[in-house]
Each structure stands twice: as structure tokens, then as C-alpha cells.
N, CA, C and O atoms as a Tinker XYZ file with bonds, in Angstrom:
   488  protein
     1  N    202.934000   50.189000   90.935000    73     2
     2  CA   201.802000   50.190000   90.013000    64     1     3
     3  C    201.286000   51.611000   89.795000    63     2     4     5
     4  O    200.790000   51.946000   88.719000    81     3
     5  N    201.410000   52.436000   90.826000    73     3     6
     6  CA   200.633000   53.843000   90.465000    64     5     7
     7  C    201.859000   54.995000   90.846000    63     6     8     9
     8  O    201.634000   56.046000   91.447000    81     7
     9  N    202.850000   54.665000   90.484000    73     7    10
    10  CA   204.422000   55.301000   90.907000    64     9    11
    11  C    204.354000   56.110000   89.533000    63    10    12    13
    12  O    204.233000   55.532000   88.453000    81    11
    13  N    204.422000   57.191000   89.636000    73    11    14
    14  CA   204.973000   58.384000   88.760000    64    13    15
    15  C    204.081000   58.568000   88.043000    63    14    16    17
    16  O    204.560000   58.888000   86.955000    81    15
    17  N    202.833000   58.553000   87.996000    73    15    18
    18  CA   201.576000   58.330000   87.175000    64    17    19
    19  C    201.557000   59.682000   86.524000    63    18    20    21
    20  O    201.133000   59.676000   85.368000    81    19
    21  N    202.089000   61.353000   87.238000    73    19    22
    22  CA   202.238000   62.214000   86.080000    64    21    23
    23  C    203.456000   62.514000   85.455000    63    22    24    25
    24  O    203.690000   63.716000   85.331000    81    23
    25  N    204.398000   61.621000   84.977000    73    23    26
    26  CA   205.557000   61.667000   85.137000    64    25    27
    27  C    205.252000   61.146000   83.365000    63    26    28    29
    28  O    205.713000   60.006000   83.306000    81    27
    29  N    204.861000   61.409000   82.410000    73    27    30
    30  CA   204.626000   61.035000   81.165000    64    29    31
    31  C    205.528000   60.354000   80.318000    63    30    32    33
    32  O    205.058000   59.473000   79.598000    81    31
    33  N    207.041000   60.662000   80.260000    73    31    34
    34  CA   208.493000   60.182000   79.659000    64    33    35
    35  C    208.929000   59.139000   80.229000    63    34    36    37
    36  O    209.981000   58.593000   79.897000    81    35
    37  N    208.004000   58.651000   81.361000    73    35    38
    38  CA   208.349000   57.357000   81.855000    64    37    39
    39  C    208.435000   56.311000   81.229000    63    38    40    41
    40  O    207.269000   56.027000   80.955000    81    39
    41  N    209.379000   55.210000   80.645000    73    39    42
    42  CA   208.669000   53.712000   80.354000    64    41    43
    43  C    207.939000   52.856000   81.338000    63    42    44    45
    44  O    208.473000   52.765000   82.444000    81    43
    45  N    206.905000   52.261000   81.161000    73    43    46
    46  CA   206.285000   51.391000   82.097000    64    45    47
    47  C    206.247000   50.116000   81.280000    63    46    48    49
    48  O    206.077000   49.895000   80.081000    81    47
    49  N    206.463000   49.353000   82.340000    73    47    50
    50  CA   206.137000   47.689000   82.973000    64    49    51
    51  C    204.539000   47.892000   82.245000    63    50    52    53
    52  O    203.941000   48.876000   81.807000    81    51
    53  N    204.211000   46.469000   82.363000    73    51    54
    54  CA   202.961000   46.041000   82.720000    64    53    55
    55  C    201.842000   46.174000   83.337000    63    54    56    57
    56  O    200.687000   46.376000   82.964000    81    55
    57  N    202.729000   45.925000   85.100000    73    55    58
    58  CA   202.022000   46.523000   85.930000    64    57    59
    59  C    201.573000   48.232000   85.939000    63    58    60    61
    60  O    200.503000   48.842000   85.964000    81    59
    61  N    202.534000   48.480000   85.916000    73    59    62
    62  CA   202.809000   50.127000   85.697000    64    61    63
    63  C    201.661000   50.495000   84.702000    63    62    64    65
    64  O    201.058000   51.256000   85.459000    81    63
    65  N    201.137000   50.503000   83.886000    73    63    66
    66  CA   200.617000   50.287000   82.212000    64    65    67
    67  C    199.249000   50.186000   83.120000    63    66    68    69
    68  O    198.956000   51.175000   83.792000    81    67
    69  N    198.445000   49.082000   83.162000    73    67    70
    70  CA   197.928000   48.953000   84.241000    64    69    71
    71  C    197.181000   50.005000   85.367000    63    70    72    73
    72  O    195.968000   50.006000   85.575000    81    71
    73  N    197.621000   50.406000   85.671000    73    71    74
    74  CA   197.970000   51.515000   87.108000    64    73    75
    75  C    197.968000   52.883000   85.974000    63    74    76    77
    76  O    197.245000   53.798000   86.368000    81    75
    77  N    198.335000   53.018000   85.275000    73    75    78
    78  CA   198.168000   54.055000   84.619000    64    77    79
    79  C    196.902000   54.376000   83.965000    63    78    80    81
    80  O    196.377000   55.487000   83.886000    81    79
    81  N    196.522000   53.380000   83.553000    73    79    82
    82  CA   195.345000   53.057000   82.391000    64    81    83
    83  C    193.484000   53.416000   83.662000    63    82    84    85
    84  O    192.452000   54.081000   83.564000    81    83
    85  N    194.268000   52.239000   84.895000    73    83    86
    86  CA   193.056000   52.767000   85.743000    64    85    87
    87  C    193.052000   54.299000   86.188000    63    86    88    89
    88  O    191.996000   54.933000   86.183000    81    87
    89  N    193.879000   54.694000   86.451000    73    87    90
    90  CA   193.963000   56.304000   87.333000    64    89    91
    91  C    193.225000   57.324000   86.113000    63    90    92    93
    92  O    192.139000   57.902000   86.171000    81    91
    93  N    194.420000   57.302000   84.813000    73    91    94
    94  CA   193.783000   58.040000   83.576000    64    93    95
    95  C    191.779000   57.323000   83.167000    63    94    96    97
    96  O    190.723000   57.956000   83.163000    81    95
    97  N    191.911000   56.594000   83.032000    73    95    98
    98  CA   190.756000   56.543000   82.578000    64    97    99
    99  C    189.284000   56.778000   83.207000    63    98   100   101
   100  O    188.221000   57.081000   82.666000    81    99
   101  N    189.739000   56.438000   85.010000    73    99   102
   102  CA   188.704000   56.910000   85.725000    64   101   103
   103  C    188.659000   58.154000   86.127000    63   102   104   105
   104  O    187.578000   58.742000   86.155000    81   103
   105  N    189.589000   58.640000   86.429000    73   103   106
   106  CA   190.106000   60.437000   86.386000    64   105   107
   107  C    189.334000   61.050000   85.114000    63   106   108   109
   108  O    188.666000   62.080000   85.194000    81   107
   109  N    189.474000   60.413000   84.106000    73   107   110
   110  CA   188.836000   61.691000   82.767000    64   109   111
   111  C    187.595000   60.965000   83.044000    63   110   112   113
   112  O    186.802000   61.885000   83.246000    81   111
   113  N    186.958000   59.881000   83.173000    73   111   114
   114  CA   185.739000   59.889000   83.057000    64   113   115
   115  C    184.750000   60.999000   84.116000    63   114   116   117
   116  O    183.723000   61.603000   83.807000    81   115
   117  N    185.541000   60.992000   85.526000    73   115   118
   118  CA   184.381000   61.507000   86.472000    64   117   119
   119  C    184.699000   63.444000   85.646000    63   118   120   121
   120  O    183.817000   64.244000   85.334000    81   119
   121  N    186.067000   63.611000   85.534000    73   119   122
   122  CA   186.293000   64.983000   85.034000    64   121   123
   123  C    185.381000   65.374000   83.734000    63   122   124   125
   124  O    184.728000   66.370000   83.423000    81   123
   125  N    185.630000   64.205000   83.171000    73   123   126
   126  CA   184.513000   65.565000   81.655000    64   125   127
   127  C    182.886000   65.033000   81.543000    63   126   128   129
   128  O    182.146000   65.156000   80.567000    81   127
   129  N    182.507000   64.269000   83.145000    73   127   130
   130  CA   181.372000   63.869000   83.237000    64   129   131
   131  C    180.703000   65.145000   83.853000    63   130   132   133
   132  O    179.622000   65.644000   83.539000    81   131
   133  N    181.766000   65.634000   84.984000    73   131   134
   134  CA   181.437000   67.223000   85.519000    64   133   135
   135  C    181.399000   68.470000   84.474000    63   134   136   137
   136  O    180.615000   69.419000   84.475000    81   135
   137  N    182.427000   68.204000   83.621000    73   135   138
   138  CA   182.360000   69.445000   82.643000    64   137   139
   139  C    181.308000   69.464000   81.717000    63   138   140   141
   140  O    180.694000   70.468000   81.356000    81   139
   141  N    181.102000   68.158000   81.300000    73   139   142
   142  CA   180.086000   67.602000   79.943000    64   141   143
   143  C    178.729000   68.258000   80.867000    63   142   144   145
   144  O    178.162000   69.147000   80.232000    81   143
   145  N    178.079000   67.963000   82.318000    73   143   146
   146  CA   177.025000   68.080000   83.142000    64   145   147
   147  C    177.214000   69.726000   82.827000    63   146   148   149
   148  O    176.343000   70.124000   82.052000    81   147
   149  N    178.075000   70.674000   83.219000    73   147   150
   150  CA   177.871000   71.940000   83.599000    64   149   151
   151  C    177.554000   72.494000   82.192000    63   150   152   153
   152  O    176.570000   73.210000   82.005000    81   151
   153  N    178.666000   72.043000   80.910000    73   151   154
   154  CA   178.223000   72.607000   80.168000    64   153   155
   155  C    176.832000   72.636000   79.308000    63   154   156   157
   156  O    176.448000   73.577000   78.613000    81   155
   157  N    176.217000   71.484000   79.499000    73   155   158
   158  CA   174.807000   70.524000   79.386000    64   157   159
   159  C    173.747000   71.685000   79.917000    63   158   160   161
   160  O    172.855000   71.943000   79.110000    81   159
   161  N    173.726000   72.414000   81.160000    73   159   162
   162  CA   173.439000   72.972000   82.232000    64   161   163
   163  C    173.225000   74.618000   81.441000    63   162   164   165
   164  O    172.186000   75.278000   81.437000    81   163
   165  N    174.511000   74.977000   80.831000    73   163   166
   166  CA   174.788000   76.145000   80.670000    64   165   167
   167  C    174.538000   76.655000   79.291000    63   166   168   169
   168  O    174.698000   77.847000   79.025000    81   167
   169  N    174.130000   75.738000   78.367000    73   167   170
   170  CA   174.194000   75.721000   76.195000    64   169   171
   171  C    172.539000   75.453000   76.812000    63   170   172   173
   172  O    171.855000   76.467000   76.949000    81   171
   173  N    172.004000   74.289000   77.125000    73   171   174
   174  CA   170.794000   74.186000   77.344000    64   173   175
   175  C    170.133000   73.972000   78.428000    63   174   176   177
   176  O    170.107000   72.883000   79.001000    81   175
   177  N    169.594000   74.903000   78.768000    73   175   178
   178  CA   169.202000   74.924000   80.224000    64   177   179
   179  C    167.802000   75.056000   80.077000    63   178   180   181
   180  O    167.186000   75.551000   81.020000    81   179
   181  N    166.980000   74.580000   78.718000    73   179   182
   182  CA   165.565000   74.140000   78.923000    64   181   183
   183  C    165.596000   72.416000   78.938000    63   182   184   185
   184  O    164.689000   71.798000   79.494000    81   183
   185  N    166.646000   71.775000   78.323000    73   183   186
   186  CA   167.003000   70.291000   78.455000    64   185   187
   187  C    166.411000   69.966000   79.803000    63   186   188   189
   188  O    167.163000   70.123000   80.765000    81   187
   189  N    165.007000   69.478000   80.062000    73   187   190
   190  CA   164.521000   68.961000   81.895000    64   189   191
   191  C    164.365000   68.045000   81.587000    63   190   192   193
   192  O    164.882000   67.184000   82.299000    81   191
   193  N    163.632000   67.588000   80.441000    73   191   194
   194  CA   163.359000   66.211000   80.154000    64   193   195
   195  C    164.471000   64.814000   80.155000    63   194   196   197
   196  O    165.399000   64.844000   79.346000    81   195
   197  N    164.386000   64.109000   80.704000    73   195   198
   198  CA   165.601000   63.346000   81.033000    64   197   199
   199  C    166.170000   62.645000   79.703000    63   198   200   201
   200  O    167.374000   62.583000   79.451000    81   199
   201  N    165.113000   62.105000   78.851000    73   199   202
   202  CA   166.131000   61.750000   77.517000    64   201   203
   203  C    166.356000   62.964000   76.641000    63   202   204   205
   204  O    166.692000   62.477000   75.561000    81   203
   205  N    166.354000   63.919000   76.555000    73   203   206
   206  CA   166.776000   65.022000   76.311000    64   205   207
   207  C    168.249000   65.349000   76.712000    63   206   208   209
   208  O    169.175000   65.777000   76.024000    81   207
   209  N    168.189000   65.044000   77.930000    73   207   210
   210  CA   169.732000   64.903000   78.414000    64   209   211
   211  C    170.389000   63.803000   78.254000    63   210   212   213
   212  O    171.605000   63.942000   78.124000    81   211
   213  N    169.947000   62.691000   78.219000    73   211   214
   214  CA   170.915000   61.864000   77.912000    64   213   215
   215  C    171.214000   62.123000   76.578000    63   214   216   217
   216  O    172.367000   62.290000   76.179000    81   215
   217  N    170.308000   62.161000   75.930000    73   215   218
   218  CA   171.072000   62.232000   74.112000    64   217   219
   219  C    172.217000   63.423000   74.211000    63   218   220   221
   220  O    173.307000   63.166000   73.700000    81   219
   221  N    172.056000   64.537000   74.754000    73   219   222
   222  CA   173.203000   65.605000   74.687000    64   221   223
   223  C    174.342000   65.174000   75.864000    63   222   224   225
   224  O    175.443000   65.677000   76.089000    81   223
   225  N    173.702000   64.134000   76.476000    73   223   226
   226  CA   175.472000   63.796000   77.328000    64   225   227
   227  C    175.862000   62.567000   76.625000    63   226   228   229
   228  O    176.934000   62.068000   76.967000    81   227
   229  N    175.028000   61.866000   75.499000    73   227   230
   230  CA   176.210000   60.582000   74.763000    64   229   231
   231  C    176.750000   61.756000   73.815000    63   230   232   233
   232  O    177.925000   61.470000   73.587000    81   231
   233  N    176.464000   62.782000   73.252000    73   231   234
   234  CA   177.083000   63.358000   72.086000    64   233   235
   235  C    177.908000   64.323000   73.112000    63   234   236   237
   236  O    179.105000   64.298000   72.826000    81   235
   237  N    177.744000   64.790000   73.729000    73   235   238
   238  CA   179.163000   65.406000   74.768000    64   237   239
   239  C    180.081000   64.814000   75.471000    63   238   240   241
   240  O    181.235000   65.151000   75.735000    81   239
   241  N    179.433000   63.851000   75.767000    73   239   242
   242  CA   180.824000   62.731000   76.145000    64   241   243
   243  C    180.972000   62.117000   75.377000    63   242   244   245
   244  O    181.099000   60.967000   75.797000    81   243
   245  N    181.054000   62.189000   74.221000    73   243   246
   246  CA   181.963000   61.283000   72.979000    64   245   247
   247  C    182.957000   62.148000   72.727000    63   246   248   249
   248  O    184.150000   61.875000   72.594000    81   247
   249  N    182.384000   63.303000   72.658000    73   247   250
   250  CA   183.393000   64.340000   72.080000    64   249   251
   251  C    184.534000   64.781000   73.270000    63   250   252   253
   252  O    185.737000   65.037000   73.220000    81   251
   253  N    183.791000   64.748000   74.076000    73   251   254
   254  CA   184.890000   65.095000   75.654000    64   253   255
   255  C    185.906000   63.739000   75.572000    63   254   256   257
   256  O    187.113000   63.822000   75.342000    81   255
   257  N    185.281000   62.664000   75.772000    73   255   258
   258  CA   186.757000   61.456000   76.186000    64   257   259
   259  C    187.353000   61.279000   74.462000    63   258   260   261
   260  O    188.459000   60.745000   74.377000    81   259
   261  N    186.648000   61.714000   73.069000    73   259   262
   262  CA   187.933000   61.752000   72.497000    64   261   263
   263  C    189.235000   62.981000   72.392000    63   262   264   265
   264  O    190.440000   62.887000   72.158000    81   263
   265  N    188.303000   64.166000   72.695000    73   263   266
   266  CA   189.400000   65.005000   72.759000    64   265   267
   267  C    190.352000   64.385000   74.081000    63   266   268   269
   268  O    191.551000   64.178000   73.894000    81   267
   269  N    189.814000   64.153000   75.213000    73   267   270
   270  CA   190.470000   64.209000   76.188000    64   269   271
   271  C    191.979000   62.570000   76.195000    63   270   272   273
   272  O    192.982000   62.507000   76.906000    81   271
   273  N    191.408000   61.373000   74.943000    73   271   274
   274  CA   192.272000   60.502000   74.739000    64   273   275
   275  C    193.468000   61.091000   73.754000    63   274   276   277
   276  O    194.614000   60.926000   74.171000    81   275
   277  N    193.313000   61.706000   72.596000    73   275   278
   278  CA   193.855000   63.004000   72.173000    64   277   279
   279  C    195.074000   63.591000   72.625000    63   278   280   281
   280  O    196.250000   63.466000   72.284000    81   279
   281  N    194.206000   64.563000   73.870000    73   279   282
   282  CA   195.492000   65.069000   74.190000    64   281   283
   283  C    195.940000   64.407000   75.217000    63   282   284   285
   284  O    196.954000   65.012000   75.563000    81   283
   285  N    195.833000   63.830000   75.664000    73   283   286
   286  CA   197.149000   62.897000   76.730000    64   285   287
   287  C    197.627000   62.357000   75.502000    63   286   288   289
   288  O    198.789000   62.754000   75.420000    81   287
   289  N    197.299000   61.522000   74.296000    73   287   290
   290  CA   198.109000   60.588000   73.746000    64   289   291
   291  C    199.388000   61.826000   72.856000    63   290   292   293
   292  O    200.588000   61.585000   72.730000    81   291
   293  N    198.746000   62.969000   72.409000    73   291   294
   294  CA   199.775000   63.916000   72.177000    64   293   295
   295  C    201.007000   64.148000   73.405000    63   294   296   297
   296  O    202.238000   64.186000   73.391000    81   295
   297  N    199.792000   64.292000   74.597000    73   295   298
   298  CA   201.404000   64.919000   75.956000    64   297   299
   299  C    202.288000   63.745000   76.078000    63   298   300   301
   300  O    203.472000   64.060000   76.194000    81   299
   301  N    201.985000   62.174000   76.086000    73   299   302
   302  CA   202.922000   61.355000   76.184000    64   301   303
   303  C    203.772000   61.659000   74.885000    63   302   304   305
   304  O    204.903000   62.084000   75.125000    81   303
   305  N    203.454000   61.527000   73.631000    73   303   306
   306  CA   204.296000   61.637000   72.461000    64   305   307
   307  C    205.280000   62.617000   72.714000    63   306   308   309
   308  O    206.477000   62.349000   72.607000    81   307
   309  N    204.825000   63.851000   73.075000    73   307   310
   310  CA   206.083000   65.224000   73.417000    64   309   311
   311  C    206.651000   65.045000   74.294000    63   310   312   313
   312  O    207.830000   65.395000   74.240000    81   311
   313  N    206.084000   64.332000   75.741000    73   311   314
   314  CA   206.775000   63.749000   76.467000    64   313   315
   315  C    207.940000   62.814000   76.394000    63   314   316   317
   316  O    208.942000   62.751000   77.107000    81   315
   317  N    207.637000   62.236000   75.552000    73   315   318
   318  CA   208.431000   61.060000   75.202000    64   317   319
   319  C    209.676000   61.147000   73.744000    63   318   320   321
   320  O    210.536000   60.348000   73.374000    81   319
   321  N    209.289000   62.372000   73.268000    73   319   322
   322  CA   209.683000   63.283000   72.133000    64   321   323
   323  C    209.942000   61.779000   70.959000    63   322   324   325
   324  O    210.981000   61.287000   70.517000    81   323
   325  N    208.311000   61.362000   70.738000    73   323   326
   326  CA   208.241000   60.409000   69.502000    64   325   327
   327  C    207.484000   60.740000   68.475000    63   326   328   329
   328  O    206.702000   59.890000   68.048000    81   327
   329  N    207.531000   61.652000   68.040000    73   327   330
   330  CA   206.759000   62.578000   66.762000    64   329   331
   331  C    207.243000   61.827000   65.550000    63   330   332   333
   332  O    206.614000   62.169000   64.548000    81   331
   333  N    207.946000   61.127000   65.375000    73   331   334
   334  CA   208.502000   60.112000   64.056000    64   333   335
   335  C    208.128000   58.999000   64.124000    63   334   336   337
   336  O    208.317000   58.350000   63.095000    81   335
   337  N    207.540000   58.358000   65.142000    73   335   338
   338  CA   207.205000   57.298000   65.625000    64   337   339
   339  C    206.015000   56.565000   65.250000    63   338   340   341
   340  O    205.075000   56.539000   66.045000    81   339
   341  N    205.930000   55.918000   64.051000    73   339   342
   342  CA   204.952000   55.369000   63.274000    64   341   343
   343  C    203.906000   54.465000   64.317000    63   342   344   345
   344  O    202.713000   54.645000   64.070000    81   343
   345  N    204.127000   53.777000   65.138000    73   343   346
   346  CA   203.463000   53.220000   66.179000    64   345   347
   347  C    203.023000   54.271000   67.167000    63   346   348   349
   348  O    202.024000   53.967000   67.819000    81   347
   349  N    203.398000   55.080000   67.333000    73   347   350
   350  CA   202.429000   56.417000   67.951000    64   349   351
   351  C    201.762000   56.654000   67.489000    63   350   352   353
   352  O    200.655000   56.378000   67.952000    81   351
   353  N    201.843000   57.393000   66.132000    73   351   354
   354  CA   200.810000   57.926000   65.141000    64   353   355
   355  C    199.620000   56.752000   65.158000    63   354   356   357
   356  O    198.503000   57.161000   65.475000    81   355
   357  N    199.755000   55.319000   64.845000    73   355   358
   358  CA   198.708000   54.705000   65.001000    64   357   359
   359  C    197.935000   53.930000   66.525000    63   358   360   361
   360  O    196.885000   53.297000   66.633000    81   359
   361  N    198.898000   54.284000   67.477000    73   359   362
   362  CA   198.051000   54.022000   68.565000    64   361   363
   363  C    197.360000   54.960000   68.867000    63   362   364   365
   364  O    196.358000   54.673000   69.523000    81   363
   365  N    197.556000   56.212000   68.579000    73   363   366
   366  CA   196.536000   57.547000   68.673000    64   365   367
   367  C    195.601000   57.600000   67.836000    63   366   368   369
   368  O    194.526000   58.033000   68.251000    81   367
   369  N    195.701000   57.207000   66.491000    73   367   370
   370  CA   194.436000   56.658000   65.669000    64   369   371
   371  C    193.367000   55.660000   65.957000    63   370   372   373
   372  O    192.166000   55.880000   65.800000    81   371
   373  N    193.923000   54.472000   66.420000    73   371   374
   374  CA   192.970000   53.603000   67.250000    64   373   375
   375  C    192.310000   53.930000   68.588000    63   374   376   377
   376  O    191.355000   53.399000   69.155000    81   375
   377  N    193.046000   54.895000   68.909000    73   375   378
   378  CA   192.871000   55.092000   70.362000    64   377   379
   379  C    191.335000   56.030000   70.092000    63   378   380   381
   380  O    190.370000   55.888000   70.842000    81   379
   381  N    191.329000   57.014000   68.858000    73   379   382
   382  CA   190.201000   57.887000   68.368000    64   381   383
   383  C    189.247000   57.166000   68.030000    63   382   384   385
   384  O    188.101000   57.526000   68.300000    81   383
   385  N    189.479000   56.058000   67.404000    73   383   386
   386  CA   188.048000   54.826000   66.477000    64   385   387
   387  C    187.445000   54.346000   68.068000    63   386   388   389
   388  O    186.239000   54.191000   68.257000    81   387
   389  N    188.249000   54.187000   68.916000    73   387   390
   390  CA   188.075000   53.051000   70.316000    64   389   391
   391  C    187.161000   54.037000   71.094000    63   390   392   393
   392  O    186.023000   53.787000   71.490000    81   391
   393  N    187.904000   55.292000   71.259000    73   391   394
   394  CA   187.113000   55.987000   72.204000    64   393   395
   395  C    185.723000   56.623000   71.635000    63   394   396   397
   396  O    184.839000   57.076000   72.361000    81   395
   397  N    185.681000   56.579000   70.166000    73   395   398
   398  CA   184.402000   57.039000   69.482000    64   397   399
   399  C    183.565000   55.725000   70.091000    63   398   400   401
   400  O    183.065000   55.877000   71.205000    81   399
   401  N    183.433000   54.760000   69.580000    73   399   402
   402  CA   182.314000   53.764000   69.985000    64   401   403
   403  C    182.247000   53.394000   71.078000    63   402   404   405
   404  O    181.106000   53.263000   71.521000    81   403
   405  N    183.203000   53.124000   71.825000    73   403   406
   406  CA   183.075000   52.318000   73.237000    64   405   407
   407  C    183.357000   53.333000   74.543000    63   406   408   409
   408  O    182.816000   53.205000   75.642000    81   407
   409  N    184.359000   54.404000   74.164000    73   407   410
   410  CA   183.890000   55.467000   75.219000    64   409   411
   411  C    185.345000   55.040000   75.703000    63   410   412   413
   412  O    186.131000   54.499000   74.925000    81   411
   413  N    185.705000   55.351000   77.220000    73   411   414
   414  CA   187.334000   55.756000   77.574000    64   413   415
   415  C    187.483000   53.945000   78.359000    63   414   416   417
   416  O    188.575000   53.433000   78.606000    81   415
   417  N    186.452000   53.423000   78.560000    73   415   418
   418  CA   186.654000   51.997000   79.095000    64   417   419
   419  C    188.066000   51.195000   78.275000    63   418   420   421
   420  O    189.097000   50.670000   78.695000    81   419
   421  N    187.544000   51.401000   77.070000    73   419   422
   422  CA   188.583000   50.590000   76.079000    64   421   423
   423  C    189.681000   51.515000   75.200000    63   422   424   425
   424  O    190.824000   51.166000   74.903000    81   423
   425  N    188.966000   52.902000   74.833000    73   423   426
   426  CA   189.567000   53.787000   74.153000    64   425   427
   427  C    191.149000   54.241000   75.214000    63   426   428   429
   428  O    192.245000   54.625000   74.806000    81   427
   429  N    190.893000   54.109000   75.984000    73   427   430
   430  CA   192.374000   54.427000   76.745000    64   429   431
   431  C    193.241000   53.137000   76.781000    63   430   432   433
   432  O    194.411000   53.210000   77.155000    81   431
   433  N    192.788000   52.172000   76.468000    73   431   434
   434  CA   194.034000   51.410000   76.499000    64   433   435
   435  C    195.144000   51.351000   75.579000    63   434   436   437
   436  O    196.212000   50.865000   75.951000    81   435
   437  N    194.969000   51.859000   74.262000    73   435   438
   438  CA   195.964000   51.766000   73.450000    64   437   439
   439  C    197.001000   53.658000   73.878000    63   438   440   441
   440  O    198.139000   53.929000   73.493000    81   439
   441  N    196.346000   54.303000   74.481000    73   439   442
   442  CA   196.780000   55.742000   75.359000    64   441   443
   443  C    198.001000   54.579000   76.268000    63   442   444   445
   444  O    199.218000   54.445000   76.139000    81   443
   445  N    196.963000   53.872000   77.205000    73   443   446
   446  CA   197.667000   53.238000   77.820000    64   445   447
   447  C    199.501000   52.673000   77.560000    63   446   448   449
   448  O    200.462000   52.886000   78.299000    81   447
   449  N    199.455000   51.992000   76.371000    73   447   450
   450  CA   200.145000   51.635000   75.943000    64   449   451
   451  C    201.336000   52.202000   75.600000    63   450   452   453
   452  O    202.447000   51.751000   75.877000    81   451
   453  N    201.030000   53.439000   74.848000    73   451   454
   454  CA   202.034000   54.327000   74.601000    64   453   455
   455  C    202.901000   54.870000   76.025000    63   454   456   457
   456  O    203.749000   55.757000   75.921000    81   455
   457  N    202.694000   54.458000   76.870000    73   455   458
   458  CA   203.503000   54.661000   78.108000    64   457   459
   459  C    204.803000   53.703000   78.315000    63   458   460   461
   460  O    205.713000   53.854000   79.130000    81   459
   461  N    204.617000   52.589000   77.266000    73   459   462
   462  CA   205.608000   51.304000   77.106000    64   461   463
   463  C    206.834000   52.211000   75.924000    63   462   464   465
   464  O    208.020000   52.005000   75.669000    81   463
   465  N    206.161000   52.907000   75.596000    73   463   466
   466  CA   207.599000   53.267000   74.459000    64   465   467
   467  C    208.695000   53.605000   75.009000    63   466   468   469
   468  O    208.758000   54.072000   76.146000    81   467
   469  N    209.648000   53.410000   74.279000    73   467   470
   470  CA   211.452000   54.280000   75.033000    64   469   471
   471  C    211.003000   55.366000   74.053000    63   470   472   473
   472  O    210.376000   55.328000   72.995000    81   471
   473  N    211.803000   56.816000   75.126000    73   471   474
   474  CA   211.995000   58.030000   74.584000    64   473   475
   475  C    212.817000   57.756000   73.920000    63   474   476   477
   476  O    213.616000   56.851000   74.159000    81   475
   477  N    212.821000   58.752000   72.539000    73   475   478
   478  CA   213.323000   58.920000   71.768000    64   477   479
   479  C    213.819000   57.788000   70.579000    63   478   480   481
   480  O    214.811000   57.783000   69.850000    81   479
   481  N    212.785000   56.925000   70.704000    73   479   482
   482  CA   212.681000   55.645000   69.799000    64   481   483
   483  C    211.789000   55.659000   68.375000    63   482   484   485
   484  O    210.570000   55.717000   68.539000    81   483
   485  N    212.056000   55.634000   67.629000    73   483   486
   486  CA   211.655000   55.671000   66.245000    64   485   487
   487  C    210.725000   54.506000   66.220000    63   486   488
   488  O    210.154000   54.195000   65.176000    81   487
């Protein structure tokens, strides 16, 4: 289930899929929750007021977990060398609409997914 998890050109199972989806998605959340905090810290550092900060950490973490669904869904594609791959192109599109509203809970699963493709499959 969590076998080769940086190993990107992999095909995965189900399980595998799975195991991938939890590691990536809780991994970028605590990561650009630290980066989103420091940089929060460092652009505005009169922000004390607490909804003050939350409004600048939903608009920094929107922008952090979509870049960050983004580029993994790019490194699997090069990984996987599927740049022709019409079902890439749109699981990385959904994957951008998903992670805009709902955040990396759901927005990584179609990331997820793209781990099921065969390299070099059209």
C-alpha cells in the first residue's frame, strides 16, 4: 500500500492509489500549512488579529494546495512520459476546479488517480 510512494512512473493497484493519495495529501497539507504560516508571518506581520489570519491562510492555502496538486500532477505526467494523454490533461483540470473549492481532501484524488496510468499510453 505505501511501496514506492516516490517512485512516480509506477502503475498502481487500488490499494496502492490509496496509500498514495493518503501520504501525498497529508504530506502537502502539513507542508504548505508551514510555508503558507511563515510566509503569513513574513508579507504581514501586523496580521495579530485572528480573523485577519484566517482570511490570508484560506487565500494562501488555496493557492499553495493548487499549485502544489499542479505540480505533482505535472511530475507524474513526465514521469510517466504522458504529455499526449487526453485523460491526463483532464484529470489535472479537475484536479485544479477540486482543489480550488474543497482544498487537497478531495482535490488530490483525481492526482491520485493518475498513478493508475501505463507509461507511455496515449
Amino acid at each position: 500500500m505505501f511501496k514506492n510512494l516516490f517512485n512516480l512512473s509506477l502503475k498502481r493497484t487500488g490499494a496502492e492509489i490509496f496509500g498514495f493519495y493518503l501520504f501525498y495529501s497529508i504530506a502537502g497539507s502539513i507542508v504548505a500549512g508551514f510555508i503558507c504560516g511563515i510566509l503569513i508571518y513574513l508579507i504581514y506581520p501586523q496580521a495579530v488579529v485572528s480573523n485577519d489570519i484566517q482570511k490570508l491562510a484560506l487565500s494562501f492555502g488555496t493557492v499553495a494546495s493548487i499549485l502544489y496538486g499542479v505540480g505533482l500532477s505535472l511530475a507524474i505526467i513526465n514521469a510517466k512520459k504522458i504529455f499526449n494523454s487526453f485523460k491526463a490533461v483532464l484529470f489535472t483540470i479537475i484536479s485544479v476546479i477540486l482543489l480550488y473549492y474543497f482544498g487537497a481532501l478531495i482535490g488530490m484524488i483525481p492526482v491520485a488517480f493518475l498513478t493508475s496510468f501505463d507509461e507511455n499510453s496515449v
